[in-house]
N, C-alpha and C positions, 0 to 999 in steps of 0.2 A: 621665702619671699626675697626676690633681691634688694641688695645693698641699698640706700639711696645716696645720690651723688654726694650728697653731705660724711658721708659714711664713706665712700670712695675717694673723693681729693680734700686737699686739704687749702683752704680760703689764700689765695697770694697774696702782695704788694702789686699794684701794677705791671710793675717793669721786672717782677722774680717770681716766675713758674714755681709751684711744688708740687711735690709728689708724696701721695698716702703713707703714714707709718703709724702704728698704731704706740698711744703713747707711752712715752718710757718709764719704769719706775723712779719714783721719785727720789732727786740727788741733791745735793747743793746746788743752786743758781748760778747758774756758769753767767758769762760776763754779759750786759746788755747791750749787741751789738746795734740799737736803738742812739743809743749814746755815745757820745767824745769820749766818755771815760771808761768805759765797755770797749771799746775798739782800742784804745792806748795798754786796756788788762789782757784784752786776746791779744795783741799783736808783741808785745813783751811776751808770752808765753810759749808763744806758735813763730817766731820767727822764721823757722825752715819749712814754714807753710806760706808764705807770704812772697809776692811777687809784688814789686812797686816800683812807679814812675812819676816822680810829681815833680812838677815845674812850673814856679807862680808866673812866668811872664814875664820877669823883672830881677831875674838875674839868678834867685836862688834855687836849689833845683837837691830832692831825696833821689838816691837809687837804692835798691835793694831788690838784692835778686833779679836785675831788672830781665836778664836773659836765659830766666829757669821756667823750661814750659809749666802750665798747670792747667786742669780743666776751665775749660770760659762760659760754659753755660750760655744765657739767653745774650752775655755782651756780644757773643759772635754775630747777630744780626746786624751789625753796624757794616761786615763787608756785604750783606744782601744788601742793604739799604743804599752802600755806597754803587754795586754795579747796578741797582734800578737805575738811581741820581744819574748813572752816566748814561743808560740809555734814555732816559728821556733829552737829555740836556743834547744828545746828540739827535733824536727824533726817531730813535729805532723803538721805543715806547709811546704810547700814549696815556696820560694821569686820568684822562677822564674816562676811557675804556671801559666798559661795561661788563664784570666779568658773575660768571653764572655762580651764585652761592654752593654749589654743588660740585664746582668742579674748584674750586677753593677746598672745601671739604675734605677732598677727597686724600686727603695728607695730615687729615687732622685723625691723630690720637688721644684721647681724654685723659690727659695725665699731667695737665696744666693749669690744676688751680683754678680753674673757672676762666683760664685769660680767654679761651676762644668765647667763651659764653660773654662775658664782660665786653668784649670788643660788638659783638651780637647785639646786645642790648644798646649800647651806644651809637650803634647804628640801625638801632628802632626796627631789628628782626626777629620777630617771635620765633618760639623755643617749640621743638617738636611735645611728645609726651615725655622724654627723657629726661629735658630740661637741658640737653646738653649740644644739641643742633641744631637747623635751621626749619621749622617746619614746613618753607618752603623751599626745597632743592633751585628751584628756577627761578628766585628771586634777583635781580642786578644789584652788585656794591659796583661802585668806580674803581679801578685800580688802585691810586690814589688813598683812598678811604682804607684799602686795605695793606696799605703800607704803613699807612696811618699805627694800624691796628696791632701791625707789629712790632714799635716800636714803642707806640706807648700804655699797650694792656700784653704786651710779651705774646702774642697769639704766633704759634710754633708752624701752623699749618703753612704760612705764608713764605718764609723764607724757602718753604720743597717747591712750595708752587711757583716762585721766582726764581730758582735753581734750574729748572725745568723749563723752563719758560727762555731764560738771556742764554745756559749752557755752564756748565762749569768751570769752561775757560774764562768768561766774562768776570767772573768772580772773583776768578787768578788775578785777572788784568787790572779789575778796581783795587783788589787791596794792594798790589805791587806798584801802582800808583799811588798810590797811599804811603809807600816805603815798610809796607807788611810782606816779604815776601818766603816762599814754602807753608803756603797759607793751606792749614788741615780743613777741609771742607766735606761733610759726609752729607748721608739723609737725615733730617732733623725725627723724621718719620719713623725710619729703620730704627735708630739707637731709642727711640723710647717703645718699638714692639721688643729687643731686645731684651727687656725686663720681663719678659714673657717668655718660659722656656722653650716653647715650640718656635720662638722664630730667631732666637739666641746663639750667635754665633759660635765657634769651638773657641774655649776658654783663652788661650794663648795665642792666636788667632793675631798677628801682624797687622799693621793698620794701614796699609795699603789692600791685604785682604778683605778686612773687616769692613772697608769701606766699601769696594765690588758687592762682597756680601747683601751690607745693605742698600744700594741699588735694587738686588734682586730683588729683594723684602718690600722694597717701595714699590718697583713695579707692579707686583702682585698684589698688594695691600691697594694701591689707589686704583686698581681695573676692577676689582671684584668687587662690586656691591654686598655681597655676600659675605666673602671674608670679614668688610667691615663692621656687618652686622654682629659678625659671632665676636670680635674684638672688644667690640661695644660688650655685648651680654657675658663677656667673658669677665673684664673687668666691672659690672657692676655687679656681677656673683661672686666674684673671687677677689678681687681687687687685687693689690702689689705685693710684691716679697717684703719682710719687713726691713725697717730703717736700716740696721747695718751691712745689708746685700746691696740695698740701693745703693749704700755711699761705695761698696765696693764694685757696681756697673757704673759709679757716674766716675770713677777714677779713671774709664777708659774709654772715656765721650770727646770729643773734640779736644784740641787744646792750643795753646799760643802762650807767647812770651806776654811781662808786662808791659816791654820793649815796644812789641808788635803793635798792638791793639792801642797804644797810647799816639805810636805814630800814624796810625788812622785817623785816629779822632785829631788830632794835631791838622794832617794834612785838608780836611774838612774845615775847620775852624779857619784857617791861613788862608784860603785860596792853593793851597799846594795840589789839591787834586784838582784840576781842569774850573777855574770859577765857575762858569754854568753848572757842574755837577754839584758841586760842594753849596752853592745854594740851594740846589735842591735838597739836598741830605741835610742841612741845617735847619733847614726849616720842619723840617721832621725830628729831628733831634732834640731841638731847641722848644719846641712846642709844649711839650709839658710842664715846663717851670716859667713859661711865658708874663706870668701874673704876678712872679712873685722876685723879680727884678732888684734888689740893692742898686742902691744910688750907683751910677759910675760904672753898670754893667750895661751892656746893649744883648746879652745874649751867654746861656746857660746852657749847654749842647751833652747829653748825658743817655747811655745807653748801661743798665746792667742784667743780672741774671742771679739763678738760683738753680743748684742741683742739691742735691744732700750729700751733705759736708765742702758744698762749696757756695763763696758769695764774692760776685765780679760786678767789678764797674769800669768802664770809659769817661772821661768827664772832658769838658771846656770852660771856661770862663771869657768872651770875649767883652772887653773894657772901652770906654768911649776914649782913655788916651792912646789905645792904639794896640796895646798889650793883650798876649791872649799868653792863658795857663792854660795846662793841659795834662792829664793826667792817666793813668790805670794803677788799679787795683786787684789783683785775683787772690782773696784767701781761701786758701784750701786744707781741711783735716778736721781738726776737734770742733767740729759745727753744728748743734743741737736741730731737732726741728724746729723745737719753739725760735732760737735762734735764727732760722731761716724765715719763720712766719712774720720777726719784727725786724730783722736787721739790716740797715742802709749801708751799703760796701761804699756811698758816696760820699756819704757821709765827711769820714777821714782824708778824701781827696781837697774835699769844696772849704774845708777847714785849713787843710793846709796849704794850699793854693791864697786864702784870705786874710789869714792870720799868723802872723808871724810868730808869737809865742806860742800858738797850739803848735805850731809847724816843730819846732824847738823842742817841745815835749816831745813831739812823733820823733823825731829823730833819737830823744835821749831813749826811749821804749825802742827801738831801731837796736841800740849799742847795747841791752843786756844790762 
């Protein structure tokens, strides 16, 4: 009898993908990366895991590690999101565009937590017998809706379909307007069939290669309706390698500095990237914490991600005196599942960005 999806992924956060592992035995309670005081015990711990950039706005400003790449997991959606923002802002897209559930689809590999199903539901699209697609292929999202989807239930399909769609240089061009540039860009597609030995690239395999690679793997995976079938039944019979294989393929998944990825979200929040674009991208960015506003903020602009053994954040703060913070986070290494299933990489950003004695502590846990 096959697996059921329950049995195959395992429940996200919104905005952090996971991926199946089956659970570990039982250890001491590693830190609650839920918590202030969980993120202050890993981050004294794990230092030469830790990339960071925070800046409140207001003069004071953490670096660490700020120019050591590390894997970015789902924060890398912030450059898709930024070259959509430019192509609409310029009129080479349209937001309201009507595009076919099925040809969205076609990029989606189920290894995400439910975010593509989550984004589905929230867009009031029933679910095939799987539970895990559209049950109707021909159904219309607006473009729009589906940008939505990537930014704030982390749906992975989207960033191939818009890679695909503006070209790879487009991509180039937003984030190095952004002040992000040698920006690592692959198939979001390719690297999670990778975890699949039949379509797993050769081990030591250069990432200029591996990325050609997976191109090919994309190609083939979104033409063949077939393939995607056996994909599908492949992993609800067999599901993933276990946890500590995954954290050794997600060691060699996209990456960026804390440098990079901070002055993205930076150039967004500022008007640095073109203002028509950057209000577009904000407004998507900004949309998920919309409700939940502190006095003296006009806007919370926040993109992260989840691989196993790894948890990344993007963050802003824009303030009605004028002041915007800004921030990244990428920890990378001794990172539990469970730790993945509860842990806010924002957390320690939106703290220290706010509060000046938290900030204080992050620094003394900083020095050892």
């Amino acid at each position: 009898m096959p697996l059921s999806r329950r049995h195959l992924l395992v429940a996200a956060a919104a905005t952090s993908p996971l991926l199946f592992a089956p659970r570990a035995l039982a250890q001491p309670a590693p830190p609650d990366l839920a918590t202030p005081e969980g993120w202050l015990t890993w981050i004294n711990a794990h230092r030469d895991g830790l990339g960071l950039v925070l800046d409140d706005g207001r003069g004071n400003r953490l670096l660490h590690r700020p120019h050591a790449a590390q894997p970015l997991a789902s924060a890398v959606k912030v450059v898709h999101l930024a070259a959509y923002s430019s192509a609409v802002a310029e009129g080479r897209l349209d937001p309201s565009e009507p595009v076919r559930v099925g040809d969205w689809e076609r990029y989606y590999v189920p290894t995400d937590g439910f975010a593509h199903v989550t984004a589905l539901e929230h867009l009031g699209i029933g679910t095939d017998s799987t539970g895990l697609r559209a049950a109707d292929p021909e159904h219309r999202v607006r473009l729009d809706d589906m940008v939505s989807a990537m930014i704030m239930f982390s749906d992975s399909a989207v960033p191939d379909f818009l890679r695909n769609r503006l070209g790879e240089a487009a991509l180039h061009a937003a984030a190095a307007a952004g002040g992000w540039e040698r920006l690592d860009i692959r198939s979001m597609c390719a690297e999670y069939l990778f975890l699949l030995p039949e379509f797993a690239p050769p081990a030591q395999l250069p990432t200029p290669a591996r990325r050609a690679w997976g191109y090919q793997v994309e190609r083939r995976f979104s033409a063949d309706a077939n393939l995607r079938e056996q994909v599908l039944d492949r992993l609800l019979r067999g599901g993933l390698p276990p946890y500590p294989q995954q954290i050794t393929w997600a060691d060699r998944t996209m990456s960026a500095t804390a440098a990079q990825l901070a002055a993205l979200h930076r150039a967004i929040a500022t008007d640095e990237l073109p203002p028509e674009a950057a209000a577009v991208a904000r407004g998507h960015l900004e949309r998920p914490l919309s409700g939940q506003l502190p006095p003296g903020v006009v806007g919370i602009g926040v993109k992260g991600g989840s691989l196993p053994g790894v948890l990344t954040s993007g963050l802003t703060i824009r303030r009605s005196d004028g002041s915007t913070a800004f921030g990244a986070l990428l920890a990378h290494g001794d990172i539990s599942l469970e730790q993945l299933g509860t842990g806010d990489p924002a957390l320690p950003l939106l703290l220290g960005m706010e509060q000046p004695e938290w900030r204080d502590r992050l620094a003394r846990a900083l020095e050892g």
